[in-house]
N, C-alpha and C positions, 0 to 999 in steps of 0.2 A: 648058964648054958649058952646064949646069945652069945656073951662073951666068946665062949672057946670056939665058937663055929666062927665066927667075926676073925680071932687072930689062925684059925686053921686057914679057913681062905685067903688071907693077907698075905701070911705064909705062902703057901701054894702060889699064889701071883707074884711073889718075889722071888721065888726060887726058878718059876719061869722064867722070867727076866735077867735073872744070871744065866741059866743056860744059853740063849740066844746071843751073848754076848763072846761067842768064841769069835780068836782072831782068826783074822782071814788068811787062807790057805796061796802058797802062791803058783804061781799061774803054771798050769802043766801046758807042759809041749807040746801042738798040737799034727804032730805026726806026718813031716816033713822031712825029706832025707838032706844029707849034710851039702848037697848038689844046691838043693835048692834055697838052702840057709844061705850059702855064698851067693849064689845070685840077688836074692834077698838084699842083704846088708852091702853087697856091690851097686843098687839102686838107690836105697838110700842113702851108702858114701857118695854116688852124683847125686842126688838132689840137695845134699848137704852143701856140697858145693857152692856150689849155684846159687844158693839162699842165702838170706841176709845173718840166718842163724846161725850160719856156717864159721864164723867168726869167735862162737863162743870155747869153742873147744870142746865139743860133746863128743864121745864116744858111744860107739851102737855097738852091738856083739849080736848077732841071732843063732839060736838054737830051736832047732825045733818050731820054727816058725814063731816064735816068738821073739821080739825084737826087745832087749833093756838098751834104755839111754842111761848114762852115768854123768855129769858135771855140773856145772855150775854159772849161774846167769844173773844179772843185774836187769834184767828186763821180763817181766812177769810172762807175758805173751809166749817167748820164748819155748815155754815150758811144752804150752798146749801145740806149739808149731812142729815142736819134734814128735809128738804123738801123733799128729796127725800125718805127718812126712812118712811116719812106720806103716803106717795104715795105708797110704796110697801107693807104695812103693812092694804093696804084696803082704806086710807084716799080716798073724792071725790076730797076734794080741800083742801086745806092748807093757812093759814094766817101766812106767819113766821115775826114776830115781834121781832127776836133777834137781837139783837144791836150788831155790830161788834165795837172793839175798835181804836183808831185812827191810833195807831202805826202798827195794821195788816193793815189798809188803804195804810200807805205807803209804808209800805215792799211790797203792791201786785204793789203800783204807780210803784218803785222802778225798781220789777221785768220785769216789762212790759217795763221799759226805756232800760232797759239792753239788751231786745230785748232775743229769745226763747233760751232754753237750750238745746242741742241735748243730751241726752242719751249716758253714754259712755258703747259701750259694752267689754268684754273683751272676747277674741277670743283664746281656748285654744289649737287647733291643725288646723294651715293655711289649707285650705280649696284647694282640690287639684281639678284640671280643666278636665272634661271628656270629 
């Protein structure tokens, strides 16, 4: 009897745990007229400019107030710069779909193995004690 109670609740606990495991839905519109999408992605084409990540070739499109990036980068940073460029430029939400390339994957593995950088400052008149 222990037994069937034992693999009933095991059961139960795993069947929870696939349900919870639905993919994620993507991102609805957040109810923006098509005035204000062009304004929108006319913001962020200038700040795209302007910026160093401007170079890479991204493409933004917004609908509905939501902004997707579309390309592709050899510099990891990149990624999170366009997301954030959405977001200060008006975007509600952002779908960034740029693909980072393997070799910026590992230079960030890399970095992280290496364990943090301190900052060197250089100090040009010793600092006298009051």
């Amino acid at each position: 009897m222990k037994r069937f109670l034992i693999a009933l609740i095991l059961s139960a606990v795993l069947l929870g745990q696939s349900a919870k495991t639905t993919p994620k839905k993507p991102v609805a519109a957040q109810g923006t007229s098509a005035q204000e999408d062009k304004q929108i992605e006319a913001a962020i084409l200038a700040k795209l400019q302007k910026s160093k990540i401007g170079k890479d070739g991204f493409k933004v499109h917004v609908q509905g107030g939501v902004a997707t990036w579309d390309g592709s980068t050899s510099v990891l940073q990149h990624k999170g710069a366009a997301t954030r460029m959405a977001k200060s430029a008006g975007a509600k939400a952002v779908v960034n779909n740029i693909k980072v390339s393997d070799d910026a994957k590992q230079d960030a593995a890399q970095n992280l193995t290496s364990g943090r950088r301190r900052a060197q400052v250089k100090r040009g008149e010793p600092r006298s004690s009051q």
